[in-house]
C-alpha positions, 0 to 999 in steps of 0.5 A: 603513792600508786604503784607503776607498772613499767613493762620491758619486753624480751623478743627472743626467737632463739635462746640457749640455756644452761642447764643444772648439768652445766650443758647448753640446751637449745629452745626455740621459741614458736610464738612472741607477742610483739604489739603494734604501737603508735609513735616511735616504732618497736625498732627505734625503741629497741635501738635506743634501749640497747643504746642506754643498756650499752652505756650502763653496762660501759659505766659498771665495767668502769666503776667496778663492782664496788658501785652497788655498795653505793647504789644499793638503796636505790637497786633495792628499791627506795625510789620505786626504781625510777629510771632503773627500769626503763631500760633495766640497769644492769645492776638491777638486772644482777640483782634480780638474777642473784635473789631468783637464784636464791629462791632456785636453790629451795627447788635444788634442795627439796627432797621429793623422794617418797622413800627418802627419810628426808621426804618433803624436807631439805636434803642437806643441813642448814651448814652445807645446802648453799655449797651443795645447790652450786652457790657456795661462793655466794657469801651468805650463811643460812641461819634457819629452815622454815617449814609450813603446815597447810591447814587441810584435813584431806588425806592425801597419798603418799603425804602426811598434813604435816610441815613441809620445808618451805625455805629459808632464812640466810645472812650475809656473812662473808665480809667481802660480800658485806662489802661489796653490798653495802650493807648487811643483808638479811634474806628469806627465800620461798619456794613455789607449790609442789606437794598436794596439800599445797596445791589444795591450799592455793585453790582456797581463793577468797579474801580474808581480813589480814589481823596481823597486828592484834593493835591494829586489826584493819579490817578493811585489809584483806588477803587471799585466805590460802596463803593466809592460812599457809603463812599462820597454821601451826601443829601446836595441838600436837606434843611436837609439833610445829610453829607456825610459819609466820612465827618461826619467821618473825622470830628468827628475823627479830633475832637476826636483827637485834644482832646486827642493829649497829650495822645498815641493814636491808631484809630482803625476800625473794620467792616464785608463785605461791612462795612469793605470796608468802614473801609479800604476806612477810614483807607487810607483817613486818612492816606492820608490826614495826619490827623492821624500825631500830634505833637509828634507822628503819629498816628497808624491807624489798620483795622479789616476786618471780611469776606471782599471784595476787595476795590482796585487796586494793586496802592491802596494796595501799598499806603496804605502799604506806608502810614503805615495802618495795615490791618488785614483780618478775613477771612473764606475759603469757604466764597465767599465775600471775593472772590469779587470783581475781583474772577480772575482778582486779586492779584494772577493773572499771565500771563504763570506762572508769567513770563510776566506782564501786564501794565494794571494789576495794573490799573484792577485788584482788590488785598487784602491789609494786612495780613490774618488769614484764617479760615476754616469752612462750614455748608452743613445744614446753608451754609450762615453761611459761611459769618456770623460775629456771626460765625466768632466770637463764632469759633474764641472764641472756642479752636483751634483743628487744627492750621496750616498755608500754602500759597495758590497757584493760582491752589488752588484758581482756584479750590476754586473759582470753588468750590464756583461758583458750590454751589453758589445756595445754598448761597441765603441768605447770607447777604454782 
């Protein structure tokens, strides 16, 4: 089944955000891209929008929180989220907020002090880092760290090519919060790129056949080979050296599953930028090794990706489609890591208006998996805010002004990735 792409946008001129220091801060918002349209006008659409927003919200306030108990297989995505996107059902909408925090908290944990003996590693133990980050309420038990090592021999200052924290593996455990899910969730949360050798590794852009499963090679399935190699490099040739990240995941789910088999289970992986690759690459590993099947159901498996990158070839998006991994793609318009890899070379490429097509194009070029909901929100003060998880957030958590959805043509992407390529000086500071 081809993958939709639903394209709600936020008009927001004006926006307050909370901060981590618990005090309101005001950003003005200098440029919003709002498109003409032809029939029903931008206004209308908006009226009705927040009409069909209001009534949701009036229906969840009624029903209680108790409604996701019975609604979750659709939240997480077992109907592609047929008519949850357009407008964004409020339980969604929380949803997405919840797991963007759980991926916010890597960022909170993450020590970056050179002088600190817990460098490039988590600041507080596995038992205490949710409490810490300001989510001890949250019901879930962390259960183990991954950590990644980036298959790069350039030296960098300051920073040993060694595994660097990446994220990690959490349960929920409290039964009240079993409950009101509905399930037993099992999640996995990555952060984005923020050391050297990981921004290196992000620049290897080429594809590479996956070869995930040695049962089944298909190498006609590609991935981008810097996020493959984050995923599969280990420090085995070292006395005590690490696993690699791929197999400390398959592990700890393999285990986490097998405890709670007798139990609905959903996995769920949630990550920003390059963590969200991750979250994907994972995703399709364990849907194509199958590990997600146990003996009375199979397992849904749902990615959140928060401003993410491209992983694969159209080979790889048909696979994961087939396999059943639900993908659902948090993206800002005017954030150009979501462009990457492959601006031109992509899904919406075409040959004299889609009239011939090319042998080459599934095995070359990169394509999107899943369904997006596209935000729309640019600071000509702060233009990194533009890739920002914390942004992403605080506007997903404000009440829609504006909410409308229209499917992006190629001549508009064209325009856009101009747009981005123009002002891509300004853009310095964004982190992957």
């Amino acid at each position: 089944m081809a993958s939709k792409v639903f394209r709600p946008r936020l008009n927001l001129n004006h926006v307050t955000f909370q901060g981590n220091n618990n005090h309101a801060q005001s950003h003005s918002f200098g440029q919003v891209f709002l498109h003409k349209k032809t029939g029903v006008s931008s206004s209308r659409r908006s009226v009705v929008a927040a009409e069909a927003a209001a009534m949701a919200e009036e229906t969840i306030a009624k029903t209680g929180n108790s409604a996701l108990s019975h609604f979750w297989r659709e939240v997480q995505g077992s109907n592609n989220w047929e008519n949850l996107v357009e407008p964004l059902h409020p339980l969604l909408r929380k949803e997405i907020i919840r797991y963007g925090e759980f991926v916010a908290a890597c960022y909170k944990a993450f020590d970056l002090d050179p002088t600190s003996k817990r460098h490039l590693h988590c600041k507080y133990g596995k038992s205490r880092m949710l409490n810490e980050v300001g989510m001890e309420d949250c019901g879930y038990t962390v259960t183990k760290y991954i950590y990644a090592t980036p298959d790069i021999n350039i030296p960098m200052q300051n920073e040993a090519s060694r595994g660097h924290w990446i994220g990690y593996v959490a349960v929920s455990s409290d039964e009240s919060a079993v409950k009101r899910l509905g399930r037993r969730d099992l999640l996995i949360a990555f952060r984005g790129t923020v050391t050297n050798h990981e921004w290196v590794t992000n620049l290897m852009s080429s594809l590479t056949p996956a070869r995930l499963d040695p049962n089944n090679p298909n190498p006609d399935v590609k991935v981008e080979s810097g996020f493959l190699s984050l995923y599969t490099s280990d420090e085995t040739k070292s006395k005590f050296g690490l696993e690699s990240c791929r197999e400390q995941l398959l592990s700890e789910v393999s285990r986490l599953l097998n405890k709670h088999k007798v139990e609905d289970l959903s996995i769920t992986l949630a990550g920003h930028s390059m963590g969200s690759a991750l979250a994907l690459l994972l995703a399709y590993d364990i849907a194509e090794l199958g590990l997600n099947k146990t003996d009375h159901e199979t397992v849904p498996i749902t990615a959140f990706s928060f401003g993410g990158p491209r992983v694969g070839n159209p080979s790889f998006k048909q696979r994961c489609e087939e396999l059943g991994v639900k993908v659902m793609r948090i993206v800002n318009v005017n954030d150009p890591i979501t462009k990457l890899p492959g601006m031109f070379l992509n899904e919406n490429f075409r040959v004299l208006g889609g009239r011939y097509e090319l042998p080459w194009i599934s095995c070359s070029c990169y394509a999107h998996v899943g369904v997006e909901l596209v935000m729309d929100f640019f600071n000509v003060q702060n233009p990194s805010c533009v890739h920002d998880l914390e942004t992403y957030i605080s506007l997903l958590k404000c009440p829609t002004k504006t909410l409308y959805t229209r499917k992006e043509g190629f001549d508009n992407l064209l325009n856009r990735a101009r747009e981005l390529i123009f002002s891509a000086r300004s853009l310095k500071s964004i982190c992957l």
